[in-house]
N, C-alpha and C positions, 0 to 999 in steps of 0.2 A: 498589761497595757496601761498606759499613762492615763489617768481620768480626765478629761475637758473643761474648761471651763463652761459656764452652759452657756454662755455669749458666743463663742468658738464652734456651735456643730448647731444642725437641724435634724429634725425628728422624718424619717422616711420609712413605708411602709415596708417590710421584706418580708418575702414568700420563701416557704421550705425549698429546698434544692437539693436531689438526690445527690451530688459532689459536694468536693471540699471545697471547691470556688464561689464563690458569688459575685456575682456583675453587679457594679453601683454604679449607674450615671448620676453626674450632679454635670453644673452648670459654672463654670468659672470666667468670668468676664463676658458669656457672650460665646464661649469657644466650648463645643461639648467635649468632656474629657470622660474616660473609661478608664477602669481600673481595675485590679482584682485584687480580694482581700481573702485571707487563707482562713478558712471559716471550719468547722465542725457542720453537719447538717442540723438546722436549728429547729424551732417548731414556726407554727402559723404566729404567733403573738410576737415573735421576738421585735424590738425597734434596732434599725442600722443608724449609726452616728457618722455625719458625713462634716468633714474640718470645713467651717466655710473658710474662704477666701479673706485676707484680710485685704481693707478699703485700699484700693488699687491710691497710690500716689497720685497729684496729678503729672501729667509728664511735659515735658518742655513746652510743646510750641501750643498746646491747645487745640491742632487739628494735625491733622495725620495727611493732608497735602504736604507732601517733604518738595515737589517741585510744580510748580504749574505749565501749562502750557507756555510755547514759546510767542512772540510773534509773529503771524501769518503775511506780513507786508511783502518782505522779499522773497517769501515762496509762492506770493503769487508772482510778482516778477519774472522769476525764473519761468516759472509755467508759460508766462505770458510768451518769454522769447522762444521757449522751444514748439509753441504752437504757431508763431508769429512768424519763426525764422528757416523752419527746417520743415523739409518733405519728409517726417516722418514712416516706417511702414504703417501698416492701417490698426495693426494691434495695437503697436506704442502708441501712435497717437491717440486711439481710442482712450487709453487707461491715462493718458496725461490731459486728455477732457473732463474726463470722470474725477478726476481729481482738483480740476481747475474748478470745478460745480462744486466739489464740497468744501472746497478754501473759499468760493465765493459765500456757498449758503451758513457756513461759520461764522463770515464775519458779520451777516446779516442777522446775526443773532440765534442764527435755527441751531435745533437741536443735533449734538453731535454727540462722539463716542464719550468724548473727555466731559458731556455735559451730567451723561450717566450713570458715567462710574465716580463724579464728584458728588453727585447727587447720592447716590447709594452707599458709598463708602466716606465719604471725605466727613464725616462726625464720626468713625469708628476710632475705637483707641487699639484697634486690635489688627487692623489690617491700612497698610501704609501705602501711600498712592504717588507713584511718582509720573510725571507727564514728560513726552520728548526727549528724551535718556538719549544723548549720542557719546557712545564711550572709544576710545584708542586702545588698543594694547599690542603688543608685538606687531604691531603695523598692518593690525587687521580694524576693520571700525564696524559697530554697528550703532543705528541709526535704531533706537526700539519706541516703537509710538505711545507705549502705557504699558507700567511694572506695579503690580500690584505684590506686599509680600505681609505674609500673617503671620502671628506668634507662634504658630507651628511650623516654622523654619518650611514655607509653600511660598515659590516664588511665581506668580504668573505674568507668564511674559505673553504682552497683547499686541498682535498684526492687525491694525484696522484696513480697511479696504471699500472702495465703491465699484461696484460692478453693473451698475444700471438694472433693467429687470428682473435678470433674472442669472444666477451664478451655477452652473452644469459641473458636478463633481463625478467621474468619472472612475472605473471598477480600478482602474491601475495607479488612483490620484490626483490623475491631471485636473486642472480647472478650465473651464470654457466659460465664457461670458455671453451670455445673450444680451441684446440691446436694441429691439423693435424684431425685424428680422433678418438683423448681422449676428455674429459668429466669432467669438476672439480665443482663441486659444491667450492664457496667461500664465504668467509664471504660479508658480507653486506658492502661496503664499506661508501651508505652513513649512516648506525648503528653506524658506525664505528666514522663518523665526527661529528657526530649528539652529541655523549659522549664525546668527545675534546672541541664540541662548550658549553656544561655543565659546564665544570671544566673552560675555557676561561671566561664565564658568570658571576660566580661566583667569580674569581680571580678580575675581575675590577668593580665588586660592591663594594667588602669586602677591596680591598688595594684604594679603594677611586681612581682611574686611568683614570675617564671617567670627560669630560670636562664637564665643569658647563657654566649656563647664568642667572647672575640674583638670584645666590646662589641654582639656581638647575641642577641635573646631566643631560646632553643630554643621553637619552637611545638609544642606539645604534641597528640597525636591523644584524640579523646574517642571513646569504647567505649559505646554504650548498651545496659544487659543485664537482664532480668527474670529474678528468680529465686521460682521458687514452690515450694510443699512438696515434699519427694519423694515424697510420699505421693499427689499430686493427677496426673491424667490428663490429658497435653497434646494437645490437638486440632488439629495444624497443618494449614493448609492445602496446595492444591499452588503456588500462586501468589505470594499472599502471603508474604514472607520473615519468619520467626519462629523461624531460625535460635537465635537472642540468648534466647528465651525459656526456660530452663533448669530442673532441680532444683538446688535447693542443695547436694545433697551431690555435682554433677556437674560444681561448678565447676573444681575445679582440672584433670579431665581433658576439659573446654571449654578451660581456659586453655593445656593444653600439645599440645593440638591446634590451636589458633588462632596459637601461635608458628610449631609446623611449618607452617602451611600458607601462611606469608607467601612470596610473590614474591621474588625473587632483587632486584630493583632496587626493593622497598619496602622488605627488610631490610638492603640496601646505604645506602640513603636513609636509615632509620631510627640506624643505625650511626653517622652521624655527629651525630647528638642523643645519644650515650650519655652519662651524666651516671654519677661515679662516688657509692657509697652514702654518702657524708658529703652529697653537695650533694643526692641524694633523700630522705636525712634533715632537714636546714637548708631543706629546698624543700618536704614534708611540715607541719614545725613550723610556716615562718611562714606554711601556710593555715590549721591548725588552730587560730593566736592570732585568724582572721577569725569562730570560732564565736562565736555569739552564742545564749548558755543560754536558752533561754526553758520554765520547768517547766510551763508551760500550753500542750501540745503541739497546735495546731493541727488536730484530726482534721474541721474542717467545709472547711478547702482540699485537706485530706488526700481526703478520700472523694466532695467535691464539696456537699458538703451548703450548699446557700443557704437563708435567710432565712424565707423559702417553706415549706421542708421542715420548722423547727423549730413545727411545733405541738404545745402542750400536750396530753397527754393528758388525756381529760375525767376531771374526779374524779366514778365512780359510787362509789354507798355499797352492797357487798355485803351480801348479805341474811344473817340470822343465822346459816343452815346456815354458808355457807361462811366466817361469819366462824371458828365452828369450827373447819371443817376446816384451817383454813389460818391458821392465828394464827401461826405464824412468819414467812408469806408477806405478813401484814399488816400487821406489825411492821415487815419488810423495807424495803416499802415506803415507809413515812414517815420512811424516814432521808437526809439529804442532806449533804453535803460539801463543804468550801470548795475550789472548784480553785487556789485557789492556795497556802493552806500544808496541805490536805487534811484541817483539823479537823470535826468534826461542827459544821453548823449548824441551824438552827430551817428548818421550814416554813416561818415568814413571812421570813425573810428568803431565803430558797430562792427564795420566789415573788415575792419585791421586784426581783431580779434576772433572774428571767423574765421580768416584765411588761417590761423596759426593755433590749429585745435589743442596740439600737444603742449604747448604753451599756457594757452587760457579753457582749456576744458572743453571747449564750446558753448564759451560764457564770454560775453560782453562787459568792459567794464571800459569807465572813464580813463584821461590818461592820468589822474592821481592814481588810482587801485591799480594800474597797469603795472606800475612800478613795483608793485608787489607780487608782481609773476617775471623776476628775471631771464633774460633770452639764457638759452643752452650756448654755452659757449662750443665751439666746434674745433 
């Protein structure tokens, strides 16, 4: 065996061991790495030689935010119309309240998902943070809220969620929402990440995006994780695993309890997919060039909301008293906005765009953007 230079290794204590194996943890960037060294059984004295790490380069951008957040302007909009416009059932609208709450208390500066995981990751050189990820492929889309992916080729894909008090997880899966003392059955949120982390899968097979060694692709593991308020009360069952279902501010000691807890020959395994922080940056970048902007945020795939569900509210005509009482509430109300460049528009053209869902979504837009939803010819 080749001798070291003594700048190249550190001095570490080793204990006899009845086998020919010996286990050496050392510490490389931040990421613990395991390894086994084919050994003779030695005595109590002997010193183990561990190669340090040679000074990590620096790597491109200087932080490991590869995408930030989008802006939240026209998803509230959007919120606003489908609260403002449509008789909702009580479920959907519930989860499009809950939602309208946390794009208000965001912009108000309060702490949010994306505040936590920038907070906790965004100086790492070792795990890369991408915000809002909405990807196309084979004409499937997912819309992913936060992608976390580390030099051990570990992709975590994050479903954030507001559920009010209290979030009821159930022996068979299902999720229920409690919210004072209402009741919401919801969608499965992790169903929900589970078909993003599909269309994500497929996208950097097919566009060739995953880092190779040796002329072969490192296959990457996918993580699927829900994170809800820390404020909200998780209901686990005993069966069901809802382990992954987390508060936000509890990610990063989920993330450093999920390292240590890995197996000896998964982290052995995983070890040799390490990819150093230039290629999880260049490997970050070119998924982030797959985003595809779209300012008219999908909230009817989002929340599940079909076709079905978008009914008009009836126009009653309030009677004098409460025109009174409430003339700012009345005001309120006959105001609508275009989802796509979010200027004030007229009622009738509000409800030009209602009447003709299959056309404009059941989204309102000006007669500029209109033109950018051509009629079905017949």
């Amino acid at each position: 065996m080749r001798r070291l230079p003594p700048h190249r290794y550190r001095r570490v204590s080793a204990h006899p061991v009845p086998s020919l194996f010996l286990l050496l943890r050392a510490q490389t960037n931040g990421i613990r790495v395991s390894f086994l060294v084919n050994r003779k059984p030695c005595a109590p004295s002997i010193e183990a030689r561990i190669l340090k790490p040679p000074a990590a380069r620096p790597f491109l951008g200087g932080t490991m935010i590869i995408k930030k957040k989008d802006s939240l302007r026209l998803r509230k909009l959007e919120l606003e119309i489908l609260l403002n416009s449509f008789a909702l059932p009580p479920n959907k609208r519930f989860l499009v309240e809950q939602e309208y709450k946390r794009v208000l208390s965001v912009e108000r500066g309060e702490k949010g998902a994306a505040y936590y995981i920038d907070n906790d990751f965004g100086d790492s050189k070792n795990v890369a943070v991408l915000h809002d990820l909405r990807i196309e492929h084979n004409g499937q889309v997912a819309q992913i809220d936060h992608l976390l992916i580390n030099r051990m080729m570990e992709i975590f894909v994050l479903e954030t969620k507001v559920y009010g008090n209290k979030i009821e997880i159930t022996e068979d899966g299902a999720f229920i929402a409690h919210y004072g003392k209402k009741r919401f059955a919801v969608p499965s949120p992790i169903e929900q990440n589970r078909r993003h982390i599909a269309v994500l899968e497929k996208l950097l097979y097919d566009e060739n995006l995953l880092p190779t060694r040796m002329g072969v692709r490192l296959a990457p593991k996918f993580i699927n994780l829900v994170l809800v308020h820390p404020n909200t009360i998780i209901m686990r069952p005993k069966k069901f695993d809802a382990s992954r279902v987390i508060p936000a501010d509890q990610l990063m000691r989920w993330y450093q309890k999920h390292q240590e807890s890995a197996g000896f020959l998964e982290v052995f395994k995983d070890v040799s997919k390490l990819i150093s922080s230039e290629t999880l940056e260049s490997f970050a970048k070119a998924l982030a060039r797959h985003h595809v902007p779209n300012d008219r945020f999908n909230y009817k795939d989002y929340f599940g909301i079909t076709d079905a569900d978008l009914k008009r509210k009836a126009q009653s005509q309030p009677d004098k008293g409460d025109a009174r009482a409430k003339p700012k509430a009345a005001r309120a109300s006959k105001r609508y906005f275009c989802a796509g460049c979010g200027k004030t528009i007229t009622r009738k053209e509000a409800e030009f765009c209602f009447d003709r869902k299959a056309r404009f979504g059941g989204r309102a837009y000006c007669r500029s953007c209109q033109k950018n939803f051509p009629a079905a010819r017949s």
